[in-house]
C-alpha positions in Angstrom: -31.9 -13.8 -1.9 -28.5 -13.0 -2.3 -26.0 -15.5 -1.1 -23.3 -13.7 1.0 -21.9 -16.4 2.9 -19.6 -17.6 0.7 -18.6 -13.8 -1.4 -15.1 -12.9 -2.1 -13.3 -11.1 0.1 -10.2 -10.6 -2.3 -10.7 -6.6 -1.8 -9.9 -7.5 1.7 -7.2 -10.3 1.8 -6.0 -9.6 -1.4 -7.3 -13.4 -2.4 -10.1 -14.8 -3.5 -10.5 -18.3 -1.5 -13.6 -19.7 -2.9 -11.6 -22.4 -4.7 -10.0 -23.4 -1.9 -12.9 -24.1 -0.1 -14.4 -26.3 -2.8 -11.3 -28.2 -2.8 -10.3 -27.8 0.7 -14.1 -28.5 2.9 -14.4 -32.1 1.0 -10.6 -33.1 1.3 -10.2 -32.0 5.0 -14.0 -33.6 5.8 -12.3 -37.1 4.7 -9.2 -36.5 6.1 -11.2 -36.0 9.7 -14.0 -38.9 8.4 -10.7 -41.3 8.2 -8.6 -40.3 11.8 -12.0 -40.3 13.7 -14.4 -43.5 12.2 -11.4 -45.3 9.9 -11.7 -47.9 13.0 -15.6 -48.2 12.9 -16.1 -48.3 9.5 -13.3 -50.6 8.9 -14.4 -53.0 11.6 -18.6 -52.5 12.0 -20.9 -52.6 9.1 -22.9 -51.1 11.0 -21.0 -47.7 10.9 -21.9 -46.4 7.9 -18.6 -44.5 5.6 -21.7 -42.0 4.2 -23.0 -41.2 7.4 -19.5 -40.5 8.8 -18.5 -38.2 6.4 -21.8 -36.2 6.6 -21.3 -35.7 9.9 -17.2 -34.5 9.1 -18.3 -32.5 6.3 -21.0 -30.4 8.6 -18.6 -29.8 11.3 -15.5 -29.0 8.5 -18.3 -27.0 6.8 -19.2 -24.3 9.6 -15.8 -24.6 11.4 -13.9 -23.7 8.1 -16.4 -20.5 7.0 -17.0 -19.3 10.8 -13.1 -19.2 11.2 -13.0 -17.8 7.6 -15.4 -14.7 8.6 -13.0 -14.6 11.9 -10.1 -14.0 10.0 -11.5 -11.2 7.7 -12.5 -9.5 10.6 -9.3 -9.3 12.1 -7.3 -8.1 8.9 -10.7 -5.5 9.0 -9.5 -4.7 12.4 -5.4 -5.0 12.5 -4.1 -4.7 8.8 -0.7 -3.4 9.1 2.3 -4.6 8.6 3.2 -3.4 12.3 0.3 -5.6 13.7 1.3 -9.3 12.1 2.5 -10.6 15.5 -0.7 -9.1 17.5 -3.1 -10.4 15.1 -1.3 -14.0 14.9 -1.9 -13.7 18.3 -5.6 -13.0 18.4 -5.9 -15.7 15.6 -5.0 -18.2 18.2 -6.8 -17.4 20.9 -9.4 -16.9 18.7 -9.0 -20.2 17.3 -9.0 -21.7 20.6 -12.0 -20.4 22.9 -13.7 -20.4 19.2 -13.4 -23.9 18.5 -15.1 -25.0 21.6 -18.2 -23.0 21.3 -18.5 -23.7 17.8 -18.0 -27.1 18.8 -21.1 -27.0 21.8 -23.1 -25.4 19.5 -22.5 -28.1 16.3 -22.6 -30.9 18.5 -25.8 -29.5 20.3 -27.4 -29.3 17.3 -26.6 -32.4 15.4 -28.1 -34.1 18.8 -31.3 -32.7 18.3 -31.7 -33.3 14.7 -29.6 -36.1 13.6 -28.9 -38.3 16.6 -30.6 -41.4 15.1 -28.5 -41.3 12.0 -25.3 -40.9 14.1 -25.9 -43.6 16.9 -23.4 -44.6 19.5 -20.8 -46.4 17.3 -20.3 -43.0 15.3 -19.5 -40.9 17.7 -15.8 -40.5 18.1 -13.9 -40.2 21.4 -14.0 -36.9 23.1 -10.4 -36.1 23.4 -9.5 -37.8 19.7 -12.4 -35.4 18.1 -11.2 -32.3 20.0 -7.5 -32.5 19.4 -8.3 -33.4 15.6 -10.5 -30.8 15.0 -8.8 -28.1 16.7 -5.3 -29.1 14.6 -6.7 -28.7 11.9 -9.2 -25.5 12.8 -5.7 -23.8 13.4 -4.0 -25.2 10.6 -6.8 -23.3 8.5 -6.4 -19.9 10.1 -2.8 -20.6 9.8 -3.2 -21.2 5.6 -5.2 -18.0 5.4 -2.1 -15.8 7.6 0.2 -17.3 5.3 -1.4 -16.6 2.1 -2.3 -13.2 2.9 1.2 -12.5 4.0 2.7 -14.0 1.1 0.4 -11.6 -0.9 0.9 -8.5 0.8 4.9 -8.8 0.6 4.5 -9.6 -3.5 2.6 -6.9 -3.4 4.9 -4.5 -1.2 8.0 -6.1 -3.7 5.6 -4.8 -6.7 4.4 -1.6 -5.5 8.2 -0.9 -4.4 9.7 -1.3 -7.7 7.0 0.6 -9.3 7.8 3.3 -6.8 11.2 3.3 -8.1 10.0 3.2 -11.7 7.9 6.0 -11.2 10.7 8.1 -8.8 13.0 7.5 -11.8 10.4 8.5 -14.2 9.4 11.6 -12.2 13.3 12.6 -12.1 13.4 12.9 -15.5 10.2 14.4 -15.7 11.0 16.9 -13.5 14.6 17.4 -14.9 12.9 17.9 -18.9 10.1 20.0 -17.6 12.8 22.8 -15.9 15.6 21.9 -18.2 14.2 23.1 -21.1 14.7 25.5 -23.9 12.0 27.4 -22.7 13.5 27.9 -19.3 17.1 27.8 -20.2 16.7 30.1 -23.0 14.7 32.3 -20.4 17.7 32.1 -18.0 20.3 32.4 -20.7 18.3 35.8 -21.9 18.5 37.4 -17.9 21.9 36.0 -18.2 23.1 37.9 -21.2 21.1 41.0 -20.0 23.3 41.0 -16.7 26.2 40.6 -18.3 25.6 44.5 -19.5 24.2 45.8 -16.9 26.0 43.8 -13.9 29.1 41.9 -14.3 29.5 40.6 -10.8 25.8 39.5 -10.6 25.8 38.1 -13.8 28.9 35.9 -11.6 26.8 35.7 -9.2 23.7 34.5 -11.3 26.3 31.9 -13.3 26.6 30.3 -10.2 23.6 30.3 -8.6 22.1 27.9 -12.2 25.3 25.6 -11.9 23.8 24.7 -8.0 20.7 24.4 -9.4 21.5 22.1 -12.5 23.9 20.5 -10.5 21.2 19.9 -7.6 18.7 18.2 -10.2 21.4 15.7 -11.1 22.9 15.0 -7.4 19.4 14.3 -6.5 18.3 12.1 -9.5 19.1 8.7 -8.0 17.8 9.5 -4.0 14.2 8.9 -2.6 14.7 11.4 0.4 16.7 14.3 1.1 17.3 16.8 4.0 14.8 19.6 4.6 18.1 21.6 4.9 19.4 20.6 1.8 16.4 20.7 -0.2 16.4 24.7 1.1 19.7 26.1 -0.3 19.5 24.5 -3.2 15.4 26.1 -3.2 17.9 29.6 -2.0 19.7 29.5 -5.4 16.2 29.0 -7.8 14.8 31.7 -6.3 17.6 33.5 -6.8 17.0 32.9 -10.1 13.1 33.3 -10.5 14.0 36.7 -8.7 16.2 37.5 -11.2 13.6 36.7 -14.1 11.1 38.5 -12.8 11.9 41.2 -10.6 9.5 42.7 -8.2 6.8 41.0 -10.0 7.8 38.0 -7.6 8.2 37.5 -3.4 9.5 34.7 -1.5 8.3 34.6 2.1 10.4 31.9 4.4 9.5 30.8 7.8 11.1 27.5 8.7 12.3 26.9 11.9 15.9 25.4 12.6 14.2 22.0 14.4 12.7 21.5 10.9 16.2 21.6 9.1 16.7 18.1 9.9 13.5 16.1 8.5 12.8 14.6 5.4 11.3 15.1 1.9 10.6 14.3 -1.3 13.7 15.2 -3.6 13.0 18.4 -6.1 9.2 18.4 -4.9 9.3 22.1 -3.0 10.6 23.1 -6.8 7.7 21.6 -8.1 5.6 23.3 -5.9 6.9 26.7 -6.5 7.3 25.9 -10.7 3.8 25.5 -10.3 3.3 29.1 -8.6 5.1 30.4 -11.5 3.2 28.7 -13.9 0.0 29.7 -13.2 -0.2 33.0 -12.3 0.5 36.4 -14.0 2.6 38.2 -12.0 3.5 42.1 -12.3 5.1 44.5 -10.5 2.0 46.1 -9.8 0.5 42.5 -8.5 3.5 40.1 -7.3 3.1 36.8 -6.6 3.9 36.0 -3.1 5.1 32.8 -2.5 5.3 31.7 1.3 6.9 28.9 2.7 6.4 27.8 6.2 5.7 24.8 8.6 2.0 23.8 9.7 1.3 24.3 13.1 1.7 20.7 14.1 5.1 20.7 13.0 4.2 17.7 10.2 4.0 19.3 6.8 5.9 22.0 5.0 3.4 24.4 3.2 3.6 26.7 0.1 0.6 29.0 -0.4 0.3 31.7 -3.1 -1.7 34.7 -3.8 -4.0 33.2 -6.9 -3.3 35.9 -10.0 -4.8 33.6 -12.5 -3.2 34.2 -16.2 -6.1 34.9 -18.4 -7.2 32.6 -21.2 -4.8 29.5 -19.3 -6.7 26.0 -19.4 -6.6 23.6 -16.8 -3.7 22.0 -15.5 -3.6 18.1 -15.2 -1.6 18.6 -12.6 0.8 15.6 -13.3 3.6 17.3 -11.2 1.7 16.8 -7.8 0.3 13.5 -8.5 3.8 12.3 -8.9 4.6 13.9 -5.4 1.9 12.5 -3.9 2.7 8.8 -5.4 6.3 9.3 -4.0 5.1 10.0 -0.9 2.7 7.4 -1.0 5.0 4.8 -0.7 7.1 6.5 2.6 3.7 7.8 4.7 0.2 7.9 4.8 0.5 11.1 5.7 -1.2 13.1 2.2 0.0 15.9 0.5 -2.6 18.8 0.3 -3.6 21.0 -1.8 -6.4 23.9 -0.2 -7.6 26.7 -2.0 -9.7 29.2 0.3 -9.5 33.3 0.3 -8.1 33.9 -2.7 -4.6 31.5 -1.9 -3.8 27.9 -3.3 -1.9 26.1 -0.7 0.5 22.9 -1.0 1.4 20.8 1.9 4.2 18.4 2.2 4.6 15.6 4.6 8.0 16.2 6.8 9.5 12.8 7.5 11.6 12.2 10.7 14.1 9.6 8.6 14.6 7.8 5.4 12.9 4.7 6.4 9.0 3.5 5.5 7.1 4.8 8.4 3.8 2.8 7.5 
């Protein structure tokens, strides 16, 4: 049979605590053995020190892995950062009204089965036993809140600066995979063509990449950025895609001016929309529509597509939108989505109501 009653439950606290308890349970047993017999056994032989400290390490025993179960069921129950005070709170009380029916039902027992081996002289004073035991009953739950804060903030200080590893990392990434002599020699050959054929556009398309390139490098260092601002800068790359590709390409945009002023990712809805480009073939004949709206909740900012797969294209690993999601990851636990139902792929991204960590 499978012992469970002393298993880790580092997936849950984030430690694993079985060495604690083999130090702890016999060190805490003689602590108690010492502030409740120390005056029996130093002044009656007939109080026995091995006797004594059976009877502290049952009660340490049961009292330390009850209140150890307790306490993983209340980080079960109230894990977020937003619920430390409430659950501090519970751990008391539950320490509390815990202790003494833990106690009733120890003491009740040990009565029954072990009552000849105790005797009179070994049983401690009331009061004495019950402020000792609770002391230290809440000194335990106390170790365990303490350690699994300490280890959830080294782990919010390590998962924050990988977040800002992998933001910087996913800048770049994002600035290589559109600045690149594919794409700029692609934008450079519309360029040259309009210069022919349309001096002021070609102006007008001159200025429209400087926004875009200058966009990319504005929004390098920043974690969030304005719905609104994310948009004109999205305004002048379409511009450009349009450009590129003619009628083979449509932009649908729906967004509502109460959405203007929440948060997202920066260079993400590029992303998105690259990604549209990249895998589909688009004609004339069969544009891609591209169509940008909010959800009906209000929550997310969507991107769906009509699918016009390219033939002979193999999968994507689709490291754009994992780093999306991670960014995200670390602001919400709202997802981004991806769906593809009906012939459309669609992209959903969580809209943020400010710059701070909303978990």
């Amino acid at each position: 049979m499978r012992l469970t009653l002393l298993k880790s439950n580092k997936s849950i606290v984030g430690f694993d605590d079985r060495p604690f308890l083999l130090i702890g349970i016999p060190v805490i047993a003689l602590m108690v053995e010492i502030i409740l017999f120390g005056a029996d056994i130093f002044s009656d032989d007939k109080a026995s020190p091995l006797v004594c400290y059976g009877v502290s390490l049952y009660y340490t025993f049961f009292f330390w892995i009850t209140f150890r179960h307790a306490f993983v069921y209340l980080i079960r129950m109230m894990p977020g950062d937003h619920e430390v005070k409430k659950r501090q709170i519970f751990t008391t009380l539950l320490g509390i009204l815990g202790f003494f029916v833990l106690d009733l039902v120890l003491s009740g027992f040990l009565m029954l089965i072990a009552d000849p081996l105790t005797a009179d002289k070994e049983s401690p004073n009331f009061v004495v036993k019950s402020i000792t035991s609770l002391v230290f009953t809440l000194l335990i739950m106390s170790f365990y809140e303490s350690l699994y804060l300490a280890v959830k903030i080294g782990k919010h200080a390590l998962e924050k600066e990988k977040l800002l590893r992998d933001n910087t990392l996913s800048q770049l990434s994002g600035l290589r995979a559109q600045i690149n002599p594919h794409f700029l020699f692609k934008s450079l050959n519309t360029l040259s063509q309009l210069i022919y054929e349309d001096a002021q556009k070609a102006e007008q398309y001159v200025l429209k990449m400087a926004m875009v390139y200058r966009h990319m490098l504005d929004e390098s260092g920043e974690t969030l950025t304005l719905l609104s601002q994310e948009l004109k800068y999205i305004g002048a790359y379409q511009f450009l895609l349009k450009e590129r590709f003619g009628d083979a390409i449509q932009f649908v945009e729906e967004i509502p001016q109460d959405a203007l002023s929440r948060y997202v990712v920066p260079l993400g809805l590029q992303i998105v929309i690259e990604n549209c480009v990249k895998h589909n073939a688009a004609t004339a004949d069969q544009p891609l529509t591209i169509h940008m709206y909010i959800s009906n909740q209000g929550d997310y900012l969507c991107v769906d597509n009509n699918i016009l797969p390219k033939p002979g294209i193999i999968d994507s690993p689709g490291l754009g939108l994992k780093n999306i999601q991670r960014r995200y990851a670390f602001f919400t636990t709202q997802p981004v989505t991806t769906h593809q139902e009906g012939g459309k792929f669609k992209v959903c991204l969580p809209l943020l109501v400010s710059k701070e960590i909303v978990k």
